[in-house]
Structure formats: C-alpha cells, structure tokens
N, C-alpha and C positions, 0 to 999 in steps of 0.2 A: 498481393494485388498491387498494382504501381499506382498513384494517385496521376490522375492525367493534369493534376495543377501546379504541383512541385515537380519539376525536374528528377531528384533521385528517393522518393518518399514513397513508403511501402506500405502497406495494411495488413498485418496477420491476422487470420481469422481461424480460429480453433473449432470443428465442428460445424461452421456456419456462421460464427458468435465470432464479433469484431473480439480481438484478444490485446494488439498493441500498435500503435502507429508509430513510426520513426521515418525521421529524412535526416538522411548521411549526410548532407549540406551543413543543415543546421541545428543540430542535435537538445537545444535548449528550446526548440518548439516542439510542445507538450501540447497535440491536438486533443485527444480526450477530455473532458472536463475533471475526471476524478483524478487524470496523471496530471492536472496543474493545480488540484489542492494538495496532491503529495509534493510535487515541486514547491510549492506555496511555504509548505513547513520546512521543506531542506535548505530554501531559501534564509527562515532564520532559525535554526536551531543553533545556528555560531555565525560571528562575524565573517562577515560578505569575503570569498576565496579562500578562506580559511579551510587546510584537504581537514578530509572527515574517513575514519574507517569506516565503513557500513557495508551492511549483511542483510543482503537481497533473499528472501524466501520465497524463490515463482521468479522464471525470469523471460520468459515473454522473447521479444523481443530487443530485449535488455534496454527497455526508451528510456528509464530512468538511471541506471549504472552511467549509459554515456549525456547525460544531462548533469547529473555530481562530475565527469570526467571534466568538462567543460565549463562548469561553473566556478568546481572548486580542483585545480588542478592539485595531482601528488596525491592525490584521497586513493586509498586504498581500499577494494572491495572485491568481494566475496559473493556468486551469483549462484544457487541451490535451484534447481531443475530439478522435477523427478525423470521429466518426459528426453531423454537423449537425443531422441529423434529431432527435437523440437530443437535441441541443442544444437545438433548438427548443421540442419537447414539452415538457422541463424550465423553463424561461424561460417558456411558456404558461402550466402545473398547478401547478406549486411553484417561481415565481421566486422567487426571494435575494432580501431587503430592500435596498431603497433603498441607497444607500453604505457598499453592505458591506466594501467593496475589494476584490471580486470581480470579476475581467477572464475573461471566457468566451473563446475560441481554437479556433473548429475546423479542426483539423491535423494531422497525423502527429504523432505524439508525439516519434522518433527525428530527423524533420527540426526539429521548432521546438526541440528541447535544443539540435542542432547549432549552431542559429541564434541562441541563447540567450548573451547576455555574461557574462565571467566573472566569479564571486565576485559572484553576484546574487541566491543564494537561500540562507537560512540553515536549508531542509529540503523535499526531493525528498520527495516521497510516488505511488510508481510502482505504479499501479494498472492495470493496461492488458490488457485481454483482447479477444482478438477469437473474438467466440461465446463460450466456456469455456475457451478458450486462449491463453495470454501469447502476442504473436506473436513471431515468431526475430529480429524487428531489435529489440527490446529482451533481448536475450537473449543479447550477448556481451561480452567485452572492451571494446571498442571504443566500447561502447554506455556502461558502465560508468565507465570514463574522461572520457567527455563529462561524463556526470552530477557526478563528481567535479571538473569543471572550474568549472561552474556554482557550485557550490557554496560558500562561504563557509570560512576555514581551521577553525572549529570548526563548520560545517555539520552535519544527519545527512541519511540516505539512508535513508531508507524503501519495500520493496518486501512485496507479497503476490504471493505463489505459489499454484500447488496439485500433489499430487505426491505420488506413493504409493512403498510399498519395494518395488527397492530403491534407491527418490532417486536416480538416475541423473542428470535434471534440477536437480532440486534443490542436488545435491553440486558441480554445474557452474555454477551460478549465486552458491554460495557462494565456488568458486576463483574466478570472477571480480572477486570482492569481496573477496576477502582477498590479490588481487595490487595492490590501489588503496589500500584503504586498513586503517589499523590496528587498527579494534576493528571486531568485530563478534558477534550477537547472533542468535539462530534463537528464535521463539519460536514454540511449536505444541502440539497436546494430548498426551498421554500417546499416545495409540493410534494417532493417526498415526504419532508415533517410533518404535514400538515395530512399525508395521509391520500393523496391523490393518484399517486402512482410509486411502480416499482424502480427503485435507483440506489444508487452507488451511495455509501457514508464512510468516510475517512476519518479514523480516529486520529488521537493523537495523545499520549501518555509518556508520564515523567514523572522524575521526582524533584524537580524544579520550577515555577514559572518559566511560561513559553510568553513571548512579544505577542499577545494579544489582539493588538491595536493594529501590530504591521501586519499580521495575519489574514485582520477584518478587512484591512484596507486593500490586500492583495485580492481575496474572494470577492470581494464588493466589487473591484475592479474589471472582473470576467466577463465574456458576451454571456455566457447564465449563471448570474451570481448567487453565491452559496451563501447559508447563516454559517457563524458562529457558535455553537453552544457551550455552555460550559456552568460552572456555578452550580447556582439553584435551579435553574432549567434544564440543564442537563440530569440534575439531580432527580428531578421531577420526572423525565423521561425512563431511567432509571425504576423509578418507583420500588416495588416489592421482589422485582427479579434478582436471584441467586446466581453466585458463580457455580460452574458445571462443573462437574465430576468428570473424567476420564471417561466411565462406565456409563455416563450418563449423555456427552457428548454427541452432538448428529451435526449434518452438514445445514449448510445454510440453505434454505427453502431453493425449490425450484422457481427460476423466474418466469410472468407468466409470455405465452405465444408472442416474440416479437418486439419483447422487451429489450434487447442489444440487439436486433436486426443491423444488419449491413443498409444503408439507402434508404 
C-alpha cells in the first residue's frame, strides 16, 4: 500500500497486520516505533559508519538491511525468509540497490542459524513472525545458544517480541537470554510495562556493555518514548521464569482484536 504522504514509501501488511514500512527515498526513516528501537541499538553497537556483518532472521520488507546499508555502508548482510513469495514481491516493488551487500535466503530461519559458521556475525537482528506470532522454534534455549554461537565475541543479539501482562512469554525469552549471555536490555513503552495493553519489546543481549545512556537518550527522544530496562529491574521482571526447552517451546500469545490494525 503507497503511503499518500511520502512520495515513494510503501506499507506491507501480512494477513491484514501492518508487517514493514520503507520509503526508497530515504531508507534511515524507521516509521514503526519498534523498527527505531532496533535502529536505536544498531545505531551504537560500534562506532558511527563503521560496516557491521549482520544476520537478519524475518525479512519483511528488508526496512532494516537497507537502514545498516545506508548508515553503515560496506556492512555486509545476510536476509533469512521462510516465506519466498514474500521474497519475491519485495525484489519485484522495492528491490535493494544494486550492491548493497544484501544476500536474500529463503529458509527457515532456525535451520539456516543452525547451518550458519561460527563467529560470523557481529549482530543477529531476530525478527521472525509467522502471521503475528514469533514461532516456538525460535523461541528456546537451544535456539538461543545457536544464535550466540554465530555470533562474534563482542557481537549483539537483537530480538522484537510482542506480549502483554502478565509477560509470561516475555519473562521466558528473557531467561533464555540471560542464561547465554551477560548483559542484557528490554526496551518497550511505559504502558506496555506497566501492563496496560499489548505491544512490541526489543531485547537486546551481549557479552559486553551496550552505551546505555545513548540508547536512553535515543528512546527518550521518540514521538512515544520507550524505558530502558535493564539491571535489577529487569531482573525483577525476570523474576522465577526458566529458560525453555525445545519440547517445551510454543509461539508467542496471540495478539488481542486490533492490536497492529492498519489506520
């Protein structure tokens, strides 16, 4: 769907369910709020244009491949689709420029990590829904650990969620993540935490401190701005939940009537 405000700026919509927005004009405008906390941390996981490898898991419309393209040029990256179709259409209406270092892959996202060499990407950005929900094979330990295999020793892991109180999903995606690796980061609105409605949460995990401060400053900055969590608060959030088993694994809740509506 063409946005009648931008000139060359698109809306995919999955099912019904807004999926990605991009404008070919200007590629570093990140309409969604959850795609400018993901841009937020790609912003500084490394010094400002510095390329980056990263491995895209869900790719949408590709907003964020060409947002790294453009911010950090020479970055090389790796785009995992299961849905080909979805592939194609996108390659047809809004291809990626010319050598961008964009490699398109359609594949289970769970099998091509598997298949993926070690200490090969210096930033996972796990976006993967199937309809409006994360599917359970990315959604355990097991899954988790791959990703952290892949990864580079100062790599980060970037995942978007969605997930209402009381985070039941949520808190269990987090204990997966805080049995791998050492820092980690929730970023999401005030009212989702607080429990008031259903909405997007963007992790963020490493084995190094992340720039905290430019982070807060970047969310704070937004027309609806996000917390930071992390520490003891996050901890807290956290609380008694376990990392999942494979076997154990289910997707993330359905969200309720009209909760990513269009309009």
């Amino acid at each position: 769907m063409p946005d009648v405000d931008r000139d060359r700026a698109w809306l995919l919509t999955v099912d019904g369910a807004p999926q990605s927005y991009v404008d070919l004009d200007e590629p570093t405008h990140l309409e969604f709020e959850y795609t400018r906390r993901l841009g937020h941390v790609l912003d500084i996981v490394a010094e400002p244009g510095r390329p980056l490898d990263v491995l895209h898991l869900g790719g949408g419309a590709l907003t964020l491949p060409r947002y790294v393209t453009a911010t950090r040029p020479g970055s090389r990256q790796d785009v995992v689709e299961f849905d080909r179709g979805l592939l194609d259409l996108v390659a047809e209406h809004l291809p990626v420029p010319p050598r961008a270092g964009v490699e398109l892959h359609a594949a289970d996202a769970r099998e091509w990590l598997e298949a993926a060499p070690d200490d090969s990407a210096d930033v996972l950005v796990a976006d993967v829904f199937g309809g409006s929900r994360v599917p359970a094979a990315v959604t355990s330990l097991a899954y988790v650990q791959e990703a952290a295999r892949v990864l580079r020793g100062d790599g980060v892991y970037l995942a978007n969620l969605a997930d209402a109180a009381p985070f039941a999903f949520l808190r269990s995606q987090l204990a997966n993540l805080a049995e791998v690796f050492e820092e980690l980061v929730l970023i999401a609105e005030p009212a989702v935490l607080r429990g008031r409605r259903f909405g997007n949460a963007v992790l963020a995990a490493a084995h190094r401190p992340l720039d905290l401060s430019a982070l807060a400053r970047r969310t704070a900055s937004d027309a609806f701005p996000a917390r930071v969590v992390h520490g003891p608060g996050l901890r807290r959030l956290v609380g008694d939940a376990h990392p999942v088993r494979d076997e154990d694994a289910v997707p993330s809740p359905e969200p309720p009537e009209g909760a990513f509506g269009v309009g």
